[in-house]
N, C-alpha and C positions, 0 to 999 in steps of 0.2 A: 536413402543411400545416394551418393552421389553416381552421375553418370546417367540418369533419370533424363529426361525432356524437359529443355531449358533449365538444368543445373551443370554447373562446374563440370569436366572429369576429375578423378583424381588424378593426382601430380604425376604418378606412376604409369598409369590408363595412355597419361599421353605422350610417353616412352615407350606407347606400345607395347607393355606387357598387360599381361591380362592373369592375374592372380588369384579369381575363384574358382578358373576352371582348373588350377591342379590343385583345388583343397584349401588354400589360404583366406581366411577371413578378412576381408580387405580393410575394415577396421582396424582389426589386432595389426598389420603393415601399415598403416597409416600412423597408428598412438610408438610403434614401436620406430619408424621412419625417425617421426617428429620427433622422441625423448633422445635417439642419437643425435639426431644432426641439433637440438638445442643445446646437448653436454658436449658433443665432441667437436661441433662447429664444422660435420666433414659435409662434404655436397649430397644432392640426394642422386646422382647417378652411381657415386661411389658405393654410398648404403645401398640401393638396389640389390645393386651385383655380387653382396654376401650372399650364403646361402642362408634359407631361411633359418637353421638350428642355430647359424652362427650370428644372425643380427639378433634373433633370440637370447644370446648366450652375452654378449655385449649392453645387450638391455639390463639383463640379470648382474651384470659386472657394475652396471652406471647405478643402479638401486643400489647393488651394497657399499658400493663409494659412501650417497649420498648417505646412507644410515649411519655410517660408521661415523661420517662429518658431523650429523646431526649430535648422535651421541655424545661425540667427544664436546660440542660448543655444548650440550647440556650440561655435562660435566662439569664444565670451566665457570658455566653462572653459576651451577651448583656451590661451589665451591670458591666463587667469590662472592656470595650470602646474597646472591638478587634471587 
C-alpha cells in the first residue's frame, strides 16, 4: 500500500485527507478516483469532494454507459456478419 517508507503517497494522502480512518478502503477511492476522472476527464480535487455513495453511484453510471456502448458496437458487427 502506498504511503509505506520511501513510496509515493496517494494523490488524495497529499490533499490531506486521510480516508481509512473513517472506513474507506483507499484502494476502492483510488480505482473509483482513476475510472472518473479517465471517463469524465473532471480534476481529482473535484472528485474528492463527492461524497463517497455519490462518487460510488457515478462509478456505477460510467460501467452502465460503457456496457450498454459495448453491447450496442456488438450488435452492429453482429449484424454486419463480422
Amino acid at each position: 500500500m502506498s504511503g509505506q517508507e520511501g513510496e509515493e503517497p496517494w494523490p488524495f494522502q497529499m490533499l490531506g485527507r486521510t480516508w481509512g480512518s473513517v472506513g474507506y478502503d483507499e484502494s476502492q477511492i483510488s480505482e473509483e478516483v482513476a475510472y472518473i476522472a479517465y471517463h469524465f476527464h473532471w480534476p481529482l480535487e473535484q472528485i474528492l469532494e463527492l461524497q463517497h455513495s455519490d462518487r460510488r453511484r457515478w462509478a456505477q453510471l460510467i460501467s452502465g454507459i460503457n456496457e450498454r456502448m459495448n453491447e450496442e458496437a456488438g450488435n452492429l458487427m453482429t449484424a454486419s456478419g463480422r
